[in-house]
BAFI-3210 file (N, C-alpha, C; in Angstrom, 3 decimals, decimal comma, padded with zeros to 6 digits):
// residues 139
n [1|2|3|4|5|6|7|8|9|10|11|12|13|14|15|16|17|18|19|20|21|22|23|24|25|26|27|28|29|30|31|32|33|34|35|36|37|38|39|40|41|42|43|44|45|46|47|48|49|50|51|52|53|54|55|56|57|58|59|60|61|62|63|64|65|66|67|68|69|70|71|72|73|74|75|76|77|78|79|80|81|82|83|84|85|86|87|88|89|90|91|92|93|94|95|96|97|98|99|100|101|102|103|104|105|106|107|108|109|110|111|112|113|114|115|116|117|118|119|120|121|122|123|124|125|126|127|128|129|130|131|132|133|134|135|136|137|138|139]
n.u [057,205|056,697|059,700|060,067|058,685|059,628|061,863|061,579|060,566|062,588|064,455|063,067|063,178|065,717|066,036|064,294|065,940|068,077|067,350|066,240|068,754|070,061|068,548|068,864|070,086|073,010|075,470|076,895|079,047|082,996|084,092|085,547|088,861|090,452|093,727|096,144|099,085|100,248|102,887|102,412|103,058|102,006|101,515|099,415|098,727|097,356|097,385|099,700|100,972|098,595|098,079|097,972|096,044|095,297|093,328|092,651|089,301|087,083|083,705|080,575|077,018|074,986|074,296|075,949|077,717|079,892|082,463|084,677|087,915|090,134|092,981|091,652|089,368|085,551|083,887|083,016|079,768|078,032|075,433|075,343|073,757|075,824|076,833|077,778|080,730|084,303|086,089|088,004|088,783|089,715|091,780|092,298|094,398|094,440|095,994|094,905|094,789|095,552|094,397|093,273|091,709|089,583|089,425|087,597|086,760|084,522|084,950|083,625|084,184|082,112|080,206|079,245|081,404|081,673|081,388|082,932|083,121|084,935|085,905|089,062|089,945|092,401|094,590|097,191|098,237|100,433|102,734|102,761|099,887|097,430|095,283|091,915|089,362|086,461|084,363|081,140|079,205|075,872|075,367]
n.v [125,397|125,731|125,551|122,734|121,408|122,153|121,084|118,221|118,084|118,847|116,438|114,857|115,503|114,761|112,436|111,448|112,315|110,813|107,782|108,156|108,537|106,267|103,989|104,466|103,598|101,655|102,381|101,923|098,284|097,891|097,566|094,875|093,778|090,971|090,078|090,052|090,501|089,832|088,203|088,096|085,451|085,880|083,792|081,832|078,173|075,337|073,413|074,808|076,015|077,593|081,358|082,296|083,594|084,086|084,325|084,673|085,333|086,738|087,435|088,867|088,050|088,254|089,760|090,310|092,013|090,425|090,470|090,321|091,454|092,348|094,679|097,125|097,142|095,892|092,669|089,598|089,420|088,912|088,617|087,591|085,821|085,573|083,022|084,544|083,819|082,298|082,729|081,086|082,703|082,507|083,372|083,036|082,691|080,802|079,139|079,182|076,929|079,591|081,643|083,118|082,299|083,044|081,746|082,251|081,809|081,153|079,858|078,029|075,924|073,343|074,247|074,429|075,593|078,253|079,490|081,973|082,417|083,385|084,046|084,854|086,335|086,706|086,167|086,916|088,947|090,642|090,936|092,889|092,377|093,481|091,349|089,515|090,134|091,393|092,030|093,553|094,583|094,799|096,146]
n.w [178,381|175,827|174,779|175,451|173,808|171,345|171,768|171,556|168,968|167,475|167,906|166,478|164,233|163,428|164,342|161,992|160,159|160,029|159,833|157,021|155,959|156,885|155,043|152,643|149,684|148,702|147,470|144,044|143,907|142,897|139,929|138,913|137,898|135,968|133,970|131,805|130,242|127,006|124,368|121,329|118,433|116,100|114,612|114,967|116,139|116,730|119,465|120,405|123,457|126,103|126,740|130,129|132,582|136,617|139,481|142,818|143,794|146,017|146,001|146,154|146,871|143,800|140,800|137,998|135,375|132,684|131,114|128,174|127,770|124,986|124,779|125,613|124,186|124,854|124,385|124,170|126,284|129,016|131,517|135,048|137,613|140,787|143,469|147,034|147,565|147,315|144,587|142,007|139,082|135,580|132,848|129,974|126,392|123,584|121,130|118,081|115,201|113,048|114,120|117,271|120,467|122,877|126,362|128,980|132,410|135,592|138,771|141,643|144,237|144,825|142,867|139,179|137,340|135,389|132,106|129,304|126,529|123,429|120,250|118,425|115,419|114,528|113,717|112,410|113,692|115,388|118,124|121,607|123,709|125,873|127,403|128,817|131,424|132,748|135,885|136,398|138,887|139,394|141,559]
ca.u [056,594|057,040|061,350|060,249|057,798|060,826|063,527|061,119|060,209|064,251|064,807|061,884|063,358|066,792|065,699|063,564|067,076|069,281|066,385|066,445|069,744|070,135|067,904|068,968|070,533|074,137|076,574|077,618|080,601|083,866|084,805|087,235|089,420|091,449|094,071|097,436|100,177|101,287|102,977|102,256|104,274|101,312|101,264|098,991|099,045|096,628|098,557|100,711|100,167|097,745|098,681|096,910|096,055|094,309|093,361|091,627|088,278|085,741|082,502|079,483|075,719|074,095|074,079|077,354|078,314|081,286|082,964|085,956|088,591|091,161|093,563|091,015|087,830|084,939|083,773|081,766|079,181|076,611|074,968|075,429|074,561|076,688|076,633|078,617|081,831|085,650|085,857|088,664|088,883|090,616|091,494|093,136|093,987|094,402|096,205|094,608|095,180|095,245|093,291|093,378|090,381|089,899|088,526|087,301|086,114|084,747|084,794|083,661|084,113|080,691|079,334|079,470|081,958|080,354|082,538|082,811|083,808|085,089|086,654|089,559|090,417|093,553|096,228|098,431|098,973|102,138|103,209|102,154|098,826|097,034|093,593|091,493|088,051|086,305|083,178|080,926|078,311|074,735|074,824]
ca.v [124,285|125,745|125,360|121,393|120,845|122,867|119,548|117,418|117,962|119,222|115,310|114,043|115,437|114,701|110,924|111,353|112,218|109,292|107,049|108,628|108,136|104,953|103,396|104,712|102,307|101,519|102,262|100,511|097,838|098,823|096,511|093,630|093,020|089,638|090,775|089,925|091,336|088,351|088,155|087,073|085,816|086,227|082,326|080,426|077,063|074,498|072,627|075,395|076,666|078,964|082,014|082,171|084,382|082,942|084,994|084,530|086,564|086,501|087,946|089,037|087,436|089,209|090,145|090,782|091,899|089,727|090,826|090,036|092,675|092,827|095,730|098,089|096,889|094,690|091,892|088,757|089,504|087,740|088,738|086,097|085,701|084,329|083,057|084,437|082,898|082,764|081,985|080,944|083,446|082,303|083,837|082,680|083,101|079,575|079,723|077,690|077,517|080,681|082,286|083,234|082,280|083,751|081,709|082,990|080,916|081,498|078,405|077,783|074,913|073,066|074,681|074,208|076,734|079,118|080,411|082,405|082,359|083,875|083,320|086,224|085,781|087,696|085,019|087,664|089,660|090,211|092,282|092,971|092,642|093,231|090,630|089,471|090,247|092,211|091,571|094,968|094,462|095,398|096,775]
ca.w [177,719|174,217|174,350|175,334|172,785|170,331|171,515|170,802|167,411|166,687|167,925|166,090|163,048|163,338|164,085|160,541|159,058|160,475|159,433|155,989|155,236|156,600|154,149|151,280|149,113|148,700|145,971|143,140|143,820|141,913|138,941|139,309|136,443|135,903|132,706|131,373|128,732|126,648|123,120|120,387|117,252|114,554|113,507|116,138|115,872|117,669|120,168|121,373|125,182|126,046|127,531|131,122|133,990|136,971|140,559|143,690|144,222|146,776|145,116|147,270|145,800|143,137|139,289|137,354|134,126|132,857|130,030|127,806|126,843|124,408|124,252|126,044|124,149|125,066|123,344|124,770|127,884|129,449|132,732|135,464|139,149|141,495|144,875|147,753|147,633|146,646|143,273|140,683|138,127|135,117|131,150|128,589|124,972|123,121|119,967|117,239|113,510|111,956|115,373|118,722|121,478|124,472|127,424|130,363|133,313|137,574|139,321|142,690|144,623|144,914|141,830|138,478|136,796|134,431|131,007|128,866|125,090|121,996|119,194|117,819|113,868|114,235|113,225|111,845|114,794|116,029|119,466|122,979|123,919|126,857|127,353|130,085|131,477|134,108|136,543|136,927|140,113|139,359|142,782]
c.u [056,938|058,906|060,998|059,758|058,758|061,544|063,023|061,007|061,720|064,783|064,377|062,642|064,654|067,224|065,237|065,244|068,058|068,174|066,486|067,942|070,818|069,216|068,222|070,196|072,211|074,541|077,111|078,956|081,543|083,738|085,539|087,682|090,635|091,937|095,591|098,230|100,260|101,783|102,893|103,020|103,204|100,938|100,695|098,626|098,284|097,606|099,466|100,125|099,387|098,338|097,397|096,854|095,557|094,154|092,200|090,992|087,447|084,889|081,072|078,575|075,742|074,869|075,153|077,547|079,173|081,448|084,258|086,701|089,599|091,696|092,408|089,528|087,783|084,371|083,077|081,187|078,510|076,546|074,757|074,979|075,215|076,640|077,506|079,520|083,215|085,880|087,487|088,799|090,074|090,458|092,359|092,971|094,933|094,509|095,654|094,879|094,602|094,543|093,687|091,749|090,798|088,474|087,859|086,528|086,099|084,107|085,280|083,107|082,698|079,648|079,590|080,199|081,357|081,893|081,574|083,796|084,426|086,898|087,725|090,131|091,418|094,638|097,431|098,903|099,848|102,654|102,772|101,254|098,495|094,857|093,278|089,902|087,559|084,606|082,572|079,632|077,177|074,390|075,428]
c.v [124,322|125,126|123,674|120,900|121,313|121,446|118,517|117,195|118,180|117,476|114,464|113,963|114,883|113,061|110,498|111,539|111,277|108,322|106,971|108,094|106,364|103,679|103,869|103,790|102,501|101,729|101,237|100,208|098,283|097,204|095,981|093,065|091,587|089,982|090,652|090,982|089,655|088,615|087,863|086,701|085,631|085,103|081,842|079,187|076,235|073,786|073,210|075,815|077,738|079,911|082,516|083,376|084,377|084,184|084,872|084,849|086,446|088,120|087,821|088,270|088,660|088,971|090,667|090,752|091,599|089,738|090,223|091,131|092,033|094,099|097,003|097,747|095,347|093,954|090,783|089,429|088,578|088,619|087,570|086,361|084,634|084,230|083,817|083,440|083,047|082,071|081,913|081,477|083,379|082,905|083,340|082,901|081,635|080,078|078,476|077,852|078,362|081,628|082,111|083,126|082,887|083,133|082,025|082,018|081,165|080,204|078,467|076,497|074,670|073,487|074,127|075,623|077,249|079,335|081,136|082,758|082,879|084,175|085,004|086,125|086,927|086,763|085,895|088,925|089,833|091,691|091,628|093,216|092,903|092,289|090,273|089,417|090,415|092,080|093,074|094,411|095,135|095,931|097,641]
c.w [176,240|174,175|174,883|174,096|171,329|170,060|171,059|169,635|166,780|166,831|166,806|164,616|163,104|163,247|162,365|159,600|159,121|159,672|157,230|155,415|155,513|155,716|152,953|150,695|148,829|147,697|145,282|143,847|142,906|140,939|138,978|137,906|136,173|134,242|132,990|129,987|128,094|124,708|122,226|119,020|116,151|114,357|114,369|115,342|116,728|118,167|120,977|122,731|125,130|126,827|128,936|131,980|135,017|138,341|141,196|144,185|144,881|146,229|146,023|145,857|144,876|141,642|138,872|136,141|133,674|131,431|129,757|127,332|126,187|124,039|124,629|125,287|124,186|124,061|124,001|126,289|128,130|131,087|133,437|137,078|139,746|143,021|145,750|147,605|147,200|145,004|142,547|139,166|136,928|133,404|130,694|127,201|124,841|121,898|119,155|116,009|113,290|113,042|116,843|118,983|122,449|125,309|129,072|131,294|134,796|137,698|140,855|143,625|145,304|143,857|140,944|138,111|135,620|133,500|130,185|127,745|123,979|121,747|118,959|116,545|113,718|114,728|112,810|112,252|115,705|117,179|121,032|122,876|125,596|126,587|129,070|130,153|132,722|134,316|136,934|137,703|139,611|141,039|143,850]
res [x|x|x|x|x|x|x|x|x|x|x|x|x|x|x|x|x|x|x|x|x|x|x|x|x|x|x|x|x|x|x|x|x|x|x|x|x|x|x|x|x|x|x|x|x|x|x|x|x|x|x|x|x|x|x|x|x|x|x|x|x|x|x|x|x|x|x|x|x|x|x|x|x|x|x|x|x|x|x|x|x|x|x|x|x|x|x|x|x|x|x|x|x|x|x|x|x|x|x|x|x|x|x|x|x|x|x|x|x|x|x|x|x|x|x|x|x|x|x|x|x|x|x|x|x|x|x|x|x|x|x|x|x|x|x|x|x|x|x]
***
């Protein structure tokens, strides 16, 4: 009787540990970055093309930190949620007198597209850059 009343409770627990670790909460998503090289010749000029980068992401629900980089640092955020869905992930840098912008925009069909802004007062920068902007998952 005792070696039944033993399997039992060795089950009992072993159930308590499946149980256990199926409830325990999931790991953070990884970070999705949308990010180009592009060059620049120092003089922007309103009117000229922007330089773009555009890619197609499906994005579970929930809470996302959406940042802008240049050249390895960040620079505009905002916390956003977003629905399930495939979204339109687009950046750009827009040369204007004397300045570079950098816009950032997710746009999914049936929504309204969300952006995201800022300004860069570096007119007299001249090279390869890398820019862009990356989505980190609160979950």
């Amino acid at each position: 009787m005792l070696g039944t009343l033993g399997k039992v409770a060795s089950a009992a627990i072993m159930a308590a540990a499946v149980v256990t670790v199926a409830g325990a909460p999931a790991s953070a998503g990884a970070t999705a970055y949308n990010q180009r090289t592009v060059w620049l010749n120092g003089l922007p000029m309103a009117g000229e093309a922007p330089a773009c980068t555009s890619k197609s992401i499906y994005l579970a629900s929930g809470t996302y930190t959406w940042t802008q980089r240049w050249e390895g640092y960040e620079y505009a955020s905002r916390d956003i949620y977003l629905a399930a869905g495939t979204y339109t992930w687009k950046d750009c840098l827009v040369p204007r007198d004397g300045e570079y912008g950098q816009q950032s925009s997710l746009a999914r069909l049936g929504l309204p597209t969300a952006y995201l802004n800022e300004m860069y007062p570096q007119g007299e920068i001249r090279g390869t850059f890398l820019f862009g902007s990356l989505l980190d998952p609160h979950f």
